[in-house]
C-alpha positions as CSV (number, residue, x, y, z in Angstrom):
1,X,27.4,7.2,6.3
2,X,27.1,8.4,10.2
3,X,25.5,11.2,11.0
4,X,23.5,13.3,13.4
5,X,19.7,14.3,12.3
6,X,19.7,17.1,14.9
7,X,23.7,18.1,15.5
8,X,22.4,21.1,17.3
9,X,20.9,19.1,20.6
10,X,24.9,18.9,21.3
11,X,24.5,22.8,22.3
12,X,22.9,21.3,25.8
13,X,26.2,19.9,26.8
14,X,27.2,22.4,29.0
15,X,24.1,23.4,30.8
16,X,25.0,21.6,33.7
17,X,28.2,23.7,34.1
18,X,26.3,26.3,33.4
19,X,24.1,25.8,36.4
20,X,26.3,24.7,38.4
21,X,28.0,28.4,38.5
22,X,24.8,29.9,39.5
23,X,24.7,31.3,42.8
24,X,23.1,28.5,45.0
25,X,20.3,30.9,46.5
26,X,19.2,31.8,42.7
27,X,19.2,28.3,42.0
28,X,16.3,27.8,44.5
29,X,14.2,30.6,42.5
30,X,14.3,28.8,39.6
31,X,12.8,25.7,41.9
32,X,9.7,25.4,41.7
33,X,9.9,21.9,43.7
34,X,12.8,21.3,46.2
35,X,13.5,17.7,45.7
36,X,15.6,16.3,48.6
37,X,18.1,14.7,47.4
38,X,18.7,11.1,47.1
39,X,21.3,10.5,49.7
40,X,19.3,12.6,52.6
41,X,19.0,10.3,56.2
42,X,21.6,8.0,55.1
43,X,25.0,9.1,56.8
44,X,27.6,8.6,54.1
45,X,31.1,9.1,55.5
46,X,33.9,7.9,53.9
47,X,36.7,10.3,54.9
48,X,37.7,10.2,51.0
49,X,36.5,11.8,48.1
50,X,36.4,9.3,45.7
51,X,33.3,8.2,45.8
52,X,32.1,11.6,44.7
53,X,34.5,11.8,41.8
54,X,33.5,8.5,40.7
55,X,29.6,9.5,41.0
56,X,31.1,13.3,38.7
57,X,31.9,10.7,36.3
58,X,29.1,8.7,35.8
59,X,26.7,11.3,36.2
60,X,28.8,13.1,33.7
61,X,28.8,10.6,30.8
62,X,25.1,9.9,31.5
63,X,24.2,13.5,30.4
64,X,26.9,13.2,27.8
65,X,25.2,9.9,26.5
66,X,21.2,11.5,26.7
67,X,22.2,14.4,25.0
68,X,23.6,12.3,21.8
69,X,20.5,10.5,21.7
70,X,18.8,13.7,21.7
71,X,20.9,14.3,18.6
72,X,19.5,11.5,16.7
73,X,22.3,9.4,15.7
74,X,21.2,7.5,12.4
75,X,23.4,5.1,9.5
76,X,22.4,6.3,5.8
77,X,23.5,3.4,3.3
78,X,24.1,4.0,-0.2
79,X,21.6,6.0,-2.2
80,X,19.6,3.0,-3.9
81,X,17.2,3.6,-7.3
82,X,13.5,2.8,-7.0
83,X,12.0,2.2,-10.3
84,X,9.4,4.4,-10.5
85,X,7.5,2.5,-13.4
86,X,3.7,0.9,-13.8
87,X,1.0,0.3,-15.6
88,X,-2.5,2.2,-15.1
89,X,-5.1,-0.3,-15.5
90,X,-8.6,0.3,-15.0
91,X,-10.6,-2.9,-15.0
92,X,-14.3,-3.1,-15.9
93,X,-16.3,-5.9,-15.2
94,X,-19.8,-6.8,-16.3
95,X,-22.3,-7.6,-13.7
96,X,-25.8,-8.1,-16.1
97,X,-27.9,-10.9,-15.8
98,X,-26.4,-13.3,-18.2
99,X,-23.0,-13.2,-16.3
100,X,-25.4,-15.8,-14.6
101,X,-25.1,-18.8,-16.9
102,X,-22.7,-21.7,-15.7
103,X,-20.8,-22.2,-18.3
104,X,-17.4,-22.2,-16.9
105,X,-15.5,-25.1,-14.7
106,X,-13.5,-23.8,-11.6
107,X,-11.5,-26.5,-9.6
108,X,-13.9,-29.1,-11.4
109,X,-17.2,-27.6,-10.8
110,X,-19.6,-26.1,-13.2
111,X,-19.6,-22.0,-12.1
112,X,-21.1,-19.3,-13.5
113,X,-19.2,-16.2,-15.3
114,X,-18.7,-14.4,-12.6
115,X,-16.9,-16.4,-10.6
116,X,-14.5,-17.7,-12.8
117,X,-13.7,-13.7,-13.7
118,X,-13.3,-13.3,-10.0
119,X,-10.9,-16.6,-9.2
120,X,-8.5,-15.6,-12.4
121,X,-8.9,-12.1,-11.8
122,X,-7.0,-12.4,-8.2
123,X,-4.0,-13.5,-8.8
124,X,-3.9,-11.3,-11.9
125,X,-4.3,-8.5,-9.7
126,X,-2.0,-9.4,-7.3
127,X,0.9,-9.6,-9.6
128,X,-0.1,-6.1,-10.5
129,X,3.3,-4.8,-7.9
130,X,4.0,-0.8,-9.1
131,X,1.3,-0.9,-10.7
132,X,-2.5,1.9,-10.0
133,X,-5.4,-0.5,-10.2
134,X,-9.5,0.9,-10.8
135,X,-12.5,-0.9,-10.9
136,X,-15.6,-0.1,-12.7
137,X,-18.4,-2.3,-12.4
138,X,-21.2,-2.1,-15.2
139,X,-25.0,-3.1,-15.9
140,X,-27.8,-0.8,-16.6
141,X,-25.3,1.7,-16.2
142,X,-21.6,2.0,-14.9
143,X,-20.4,2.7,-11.7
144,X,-16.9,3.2,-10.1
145,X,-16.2,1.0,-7.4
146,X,-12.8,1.6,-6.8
147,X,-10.6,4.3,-8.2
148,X,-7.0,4.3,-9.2
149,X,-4.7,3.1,-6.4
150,X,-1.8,0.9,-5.4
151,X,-4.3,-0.9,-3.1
152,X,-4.4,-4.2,-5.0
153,X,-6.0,-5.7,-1.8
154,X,-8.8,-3.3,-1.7
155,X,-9.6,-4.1,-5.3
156,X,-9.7,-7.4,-4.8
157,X,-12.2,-7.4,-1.6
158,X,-14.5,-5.0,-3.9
159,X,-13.8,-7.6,-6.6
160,X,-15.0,-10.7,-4.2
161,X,-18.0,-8.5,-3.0
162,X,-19.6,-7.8,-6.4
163,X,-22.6,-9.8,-7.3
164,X,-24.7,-10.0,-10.1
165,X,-27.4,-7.6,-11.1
166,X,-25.9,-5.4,-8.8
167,X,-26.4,-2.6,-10.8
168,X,-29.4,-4.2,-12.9
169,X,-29.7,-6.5,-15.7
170,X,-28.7,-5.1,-18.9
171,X,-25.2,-4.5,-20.2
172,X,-24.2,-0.8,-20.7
173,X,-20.9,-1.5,-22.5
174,X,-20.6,2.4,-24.1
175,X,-20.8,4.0,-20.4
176,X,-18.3,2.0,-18.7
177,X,-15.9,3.2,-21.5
178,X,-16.9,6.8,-21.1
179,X,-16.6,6.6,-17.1
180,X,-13.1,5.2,-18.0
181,X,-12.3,8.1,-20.5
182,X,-13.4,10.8,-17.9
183,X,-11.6,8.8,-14.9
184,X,-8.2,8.7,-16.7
185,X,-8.8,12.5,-17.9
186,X,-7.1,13.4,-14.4
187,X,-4.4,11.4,-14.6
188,X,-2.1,13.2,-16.9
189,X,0.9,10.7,-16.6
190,X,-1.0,7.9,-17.6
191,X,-0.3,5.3,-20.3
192,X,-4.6,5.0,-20.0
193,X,-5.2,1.1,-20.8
194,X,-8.9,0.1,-20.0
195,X,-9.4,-4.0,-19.7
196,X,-13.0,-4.7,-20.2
197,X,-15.0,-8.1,-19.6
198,X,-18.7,-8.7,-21.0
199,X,-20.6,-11.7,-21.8
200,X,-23.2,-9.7,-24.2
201,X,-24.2,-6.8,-26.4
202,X,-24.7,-2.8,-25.5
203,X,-28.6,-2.8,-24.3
204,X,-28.0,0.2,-22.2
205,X,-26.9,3.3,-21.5
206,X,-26.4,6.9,-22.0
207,X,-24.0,6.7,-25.0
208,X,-23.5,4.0,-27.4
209,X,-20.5,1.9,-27.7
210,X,-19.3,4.1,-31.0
211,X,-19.8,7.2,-28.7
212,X,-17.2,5.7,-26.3
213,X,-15.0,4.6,-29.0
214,X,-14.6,8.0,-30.5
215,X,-14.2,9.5,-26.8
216,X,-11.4,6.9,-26.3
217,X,-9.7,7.8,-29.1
218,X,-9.8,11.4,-28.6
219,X,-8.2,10.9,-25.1
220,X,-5.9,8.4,-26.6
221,X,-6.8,5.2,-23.8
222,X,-6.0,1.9,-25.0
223,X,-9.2,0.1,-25.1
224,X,-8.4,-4.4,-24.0
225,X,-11.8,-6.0,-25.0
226,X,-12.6,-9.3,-23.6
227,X,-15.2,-11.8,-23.8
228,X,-16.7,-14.2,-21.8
229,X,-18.1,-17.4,-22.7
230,X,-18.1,-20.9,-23.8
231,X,-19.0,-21.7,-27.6
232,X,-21.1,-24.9,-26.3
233,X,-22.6,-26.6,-23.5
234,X,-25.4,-29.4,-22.7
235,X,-28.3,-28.3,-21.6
236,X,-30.6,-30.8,-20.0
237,X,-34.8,-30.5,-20.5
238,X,-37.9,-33.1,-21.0
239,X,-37.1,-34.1,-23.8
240,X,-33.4,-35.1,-23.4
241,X,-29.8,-33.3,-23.9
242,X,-29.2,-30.6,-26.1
243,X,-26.1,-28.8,-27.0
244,X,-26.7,-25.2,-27.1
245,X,-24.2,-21.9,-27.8
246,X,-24.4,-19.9,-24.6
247,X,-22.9,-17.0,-26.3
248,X,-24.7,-16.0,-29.1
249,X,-25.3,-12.9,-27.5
250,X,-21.7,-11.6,-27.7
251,X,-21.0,-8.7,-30.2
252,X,-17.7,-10.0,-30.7
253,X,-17.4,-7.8,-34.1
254,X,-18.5,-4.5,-31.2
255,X,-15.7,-5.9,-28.9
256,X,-12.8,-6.2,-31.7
257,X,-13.8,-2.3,-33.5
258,X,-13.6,-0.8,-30.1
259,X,-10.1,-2.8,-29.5
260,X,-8.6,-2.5,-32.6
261,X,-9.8,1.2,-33.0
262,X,-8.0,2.5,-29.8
263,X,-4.6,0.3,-30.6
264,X,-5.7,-2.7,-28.2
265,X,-6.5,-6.0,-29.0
266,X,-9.8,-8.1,-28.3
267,X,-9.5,-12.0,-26.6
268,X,-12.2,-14.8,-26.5
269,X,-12.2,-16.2,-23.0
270,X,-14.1,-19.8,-23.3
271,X,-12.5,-21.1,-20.0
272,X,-10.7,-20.3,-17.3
273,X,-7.6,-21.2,-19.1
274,X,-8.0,-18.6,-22.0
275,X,-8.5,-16.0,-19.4
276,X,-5.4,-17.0,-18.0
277,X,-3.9,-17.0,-21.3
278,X,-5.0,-13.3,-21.9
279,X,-4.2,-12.2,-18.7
280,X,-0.7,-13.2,-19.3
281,X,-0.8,-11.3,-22.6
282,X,-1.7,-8.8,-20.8
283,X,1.2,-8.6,-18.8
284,X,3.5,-7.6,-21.6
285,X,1.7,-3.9,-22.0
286,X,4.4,-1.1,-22.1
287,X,5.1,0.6,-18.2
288,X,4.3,4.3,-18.3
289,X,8.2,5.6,-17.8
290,X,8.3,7.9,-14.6
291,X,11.3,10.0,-13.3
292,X,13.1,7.3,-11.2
293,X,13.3,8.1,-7.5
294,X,16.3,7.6,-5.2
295,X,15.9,6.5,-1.7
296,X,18.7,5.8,1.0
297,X,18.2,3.4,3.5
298,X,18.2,4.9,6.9
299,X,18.5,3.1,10.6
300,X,18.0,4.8,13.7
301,X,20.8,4.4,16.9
302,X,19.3,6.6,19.0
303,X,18.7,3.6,21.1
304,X,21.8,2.9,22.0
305,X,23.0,5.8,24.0
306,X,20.1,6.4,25.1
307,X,20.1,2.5,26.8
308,X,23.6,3.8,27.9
309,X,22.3,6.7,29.5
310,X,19.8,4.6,31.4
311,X,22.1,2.2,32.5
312,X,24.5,4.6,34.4
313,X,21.7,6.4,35.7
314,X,20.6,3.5,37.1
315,X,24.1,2.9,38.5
316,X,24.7,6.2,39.8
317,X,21.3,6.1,41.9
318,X,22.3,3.1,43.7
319,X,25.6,4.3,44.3
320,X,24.8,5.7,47.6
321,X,23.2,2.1,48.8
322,X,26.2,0.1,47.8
323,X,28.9,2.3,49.5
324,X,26.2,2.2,52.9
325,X,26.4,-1.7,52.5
326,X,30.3,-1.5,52.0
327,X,30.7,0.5,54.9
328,X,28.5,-1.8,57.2
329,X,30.3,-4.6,56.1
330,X,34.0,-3.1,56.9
331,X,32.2,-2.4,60.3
């Protein structure tokens, strides 16, 4: 549909008529600068008065042409629906010491936790479209990095710039829940799904994991647990190669209460090909449903009588020269 953002800038038309009927020795009051006019020293005499007409004319649909793109001409297409739907996922990530053993194989290297968190985690989060991502990250205590947005990239970068022991060296599982609780507290249209990664046990903190359970419950957040780490690996010393458990430290009976407690569900990553695996799982949680919003596309033509108006006002300021030229050539 066509239409004019400000119809009212066609009330300017006739100001030039307007002016033009004013008394030429009021004009010059209004004149603060006297201009001389374009065709002063050049001795235009054609004996005819078409020229001037023909100048009437352009000058004419020159003003006509600024003043409708003063008006804002402008296309609106059809009205089109914008889903309005997403998940709110606040992702916690543990940054204690352990997160240091290299257990895990990336692109066919040996890596430690972290880094295989951090290389699934990306594209995880940037299939996240629609959707409000947070980052907590968690030791001694629990911090927020990055609070709920629609900034995936942002996420990511604090992601990629979070090292271990950051924040100190024991795991403080039962505060990274509660900062979660009291983050999604002021989100009132929030489906409140907390996905949390450890490698270990609570050691730390100012409330226990049961604390944060009860708390999560209360407010009603979905509670992902997930963790991290092989069953088995070879570990090399004087006296030869021994396979040991890496993960004996993980409360995995902690991880799956909290989960199952708060209507989630807990995962074993082992690889990075379980964590993919969850991930993808995790995909499938329920959009928070949002009124859906309406847009219509809109394109802007202002442009185009405004290159008009430019164009004959470039044409009527060299009118003068070409009829001086056409003269001297009759001559």
């Amino acid at each position: 549909m066509f239409e004019f953002a400000w119809l009212w800038a066609f009330a300017a038309l006739p100001l030039p008529i307007l002016f033009r009927l004013i008394p030429e020795k009021k004009q010059g009051q209004f004149a603060a600068l006297k201009v001389p006019k374009l065709t002063s020293g050049i001795a235009v005499s054609t004996g005819k008065t078409g020229t001037s007409k023909w100048r009437l004319l352009i000058a004419t649909l020159a003003w006509i042409a600024l003043v409708t793109a003063a008006a804002r001409p402008q296309w609106l297409g059809e009205p089109v629906s914008i889903p309005a739907e997403g998940r709110d996922l606040m992702l916690a990530v543990d940054l204690s010491g352990s997160m240091k053993m290299e257990d895990m194989e990336v692109n066919g290297q040996q890596v430690d936790r972290l880094v295989m968190i951090k290389h699934v985690m990306k594209d995880f989060i940037q299939r996240r479209v629609g959707d409000r991502l947070g980052l907590i990250l968690f030791a001694d205590t629990a911090y927020l990095q990055t609070p709920l947005t629609y900034d995936r990239d942002t996420v990511e970068q604090f992601l990629n710039e979070a090292v271990i022991e950051l924040v100190g060296e024991q795991t403080a599982i039962g505060d990274a829940i509660g900062l979660a609780v009291k983050r999604f507290q002021q989100k009132e249209d929030s489906n409140r799904v907390l996905i949390l990664l450890t490698d270990g046990q609570n050691t730390a903190g100012n409330i226990t994991p049961e604390q944060a359970k009860e708390l999560a419950i209360s407010e009603k957040i979905t509670v992902y647990t997930i963790g991290v780490g092989a069953d088995q690996m070879l570990m090399r010393s004087l006296f030869g190669t021994r396979r040991i458990n890496p993960s004996q430290e993980l409360d995995e009976d902690m991880l799956q209460g909290i989960a199952q407690s708060t209507g989630g569900k807990y995962f074993r990553a082992r690889d990075t090909e379980s964590l993919q695996e969850i991930y993808a799982t995790l995909d499938e949680l329920e959009p928070v449903e949002r009124d859906t919003r309406q847009m219509r596309p809109l394109q802007a033509l202002f442009y185009y009588p405004l290159a008009l108006a430019l164009c004959l006002s470039l044409l009527l300021a060299c009118t003068p020269f070409l009829t001086m030229i056409s003269q001297k050539l009759k001559s």
